[in-house]
C-alpha positions in Angstrom: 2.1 7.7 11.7 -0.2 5.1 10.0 -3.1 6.6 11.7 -3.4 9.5 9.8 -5.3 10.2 7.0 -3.5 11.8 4.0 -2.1 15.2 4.5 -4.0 18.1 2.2 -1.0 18.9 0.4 -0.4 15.7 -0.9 -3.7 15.2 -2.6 -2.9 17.8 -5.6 0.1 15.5 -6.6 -1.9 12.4 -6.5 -5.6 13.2 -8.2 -3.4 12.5 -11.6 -2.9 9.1 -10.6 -4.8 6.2 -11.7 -3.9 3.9 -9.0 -2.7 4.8 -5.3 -0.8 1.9 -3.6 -1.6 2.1 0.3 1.0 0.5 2.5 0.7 0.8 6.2 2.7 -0.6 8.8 2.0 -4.2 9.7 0.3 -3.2 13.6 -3.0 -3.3 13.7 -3.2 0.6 13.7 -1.5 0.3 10.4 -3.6 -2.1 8.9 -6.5 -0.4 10.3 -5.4 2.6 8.2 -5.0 1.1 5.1 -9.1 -0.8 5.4 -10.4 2.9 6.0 -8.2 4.6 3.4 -8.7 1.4 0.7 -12.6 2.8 1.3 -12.6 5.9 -0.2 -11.9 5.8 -3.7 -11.5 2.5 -6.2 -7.7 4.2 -7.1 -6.5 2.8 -3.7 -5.3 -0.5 -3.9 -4.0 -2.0 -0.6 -1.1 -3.6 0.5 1.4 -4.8 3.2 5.0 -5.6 3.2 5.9 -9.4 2.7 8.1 -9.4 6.0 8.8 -6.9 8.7 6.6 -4.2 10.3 7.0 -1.4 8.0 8.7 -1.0 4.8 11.8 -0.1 6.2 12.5 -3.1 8.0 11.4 -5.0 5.0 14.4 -3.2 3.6 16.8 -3.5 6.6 16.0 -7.3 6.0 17.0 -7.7 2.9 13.8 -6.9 1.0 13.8 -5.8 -2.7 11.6 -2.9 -2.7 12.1 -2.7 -6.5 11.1 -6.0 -7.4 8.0 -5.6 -4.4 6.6 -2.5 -5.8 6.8 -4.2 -9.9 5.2 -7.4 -8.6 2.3 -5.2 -7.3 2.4 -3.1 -10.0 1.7 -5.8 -12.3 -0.8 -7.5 -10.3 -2.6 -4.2 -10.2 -2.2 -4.3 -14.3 -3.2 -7.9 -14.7 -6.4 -7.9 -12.4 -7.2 -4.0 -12.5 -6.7 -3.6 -8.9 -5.9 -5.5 -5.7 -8.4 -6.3 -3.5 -10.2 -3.4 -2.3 -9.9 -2.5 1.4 -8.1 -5.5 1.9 -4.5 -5.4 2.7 -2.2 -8.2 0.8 1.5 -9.3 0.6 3.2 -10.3 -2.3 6.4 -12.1 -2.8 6.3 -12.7 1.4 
């Protein structure tokens, strides 16, 4: 459920990380999510899948999840960080 924050147990394997990718589905409760969550700390970096409601059907359609997450991996290298707070797609 995109409308969640992040469970307690989660956050002890992800405060050694230097940037967080936040993908939520592509309703607006989803993309509601990922504005509030992209808020709270500048290690967020927001995204959405290029096609399909959720990551799964990106999948179920085809997508290439490998070459998705290394295109936003090196935007988030080249630029620092996407846009704060602002969901984006790549390769859509």
């Amino acid at each position: 459920a995109s409308s969640r924050a992040v469970d307690g147990r989660w956050l002890s394997y992800l405060m050694h990380c230097h940037k967080i990718i936040l993908v939520g589905d592509g309703d607006a409760a989803g993309l509601n999510w990922v504005r509030s969550m992209g808020g709270i700390s500048r290690r967020f970096c927001c995204a959405s899948v290029p096609a399909g409601k959720d990551i799964t059907e990106f999948w179920l359609k085809g997508g290439d999840l490998r070459q998705w997450v290394q295109a936003l991996l090196e935007q988030i290298q080249e630029i620092g960080a996407l846009v704060p707070g602002e969901p984006q797609a790549l390769l859509g």
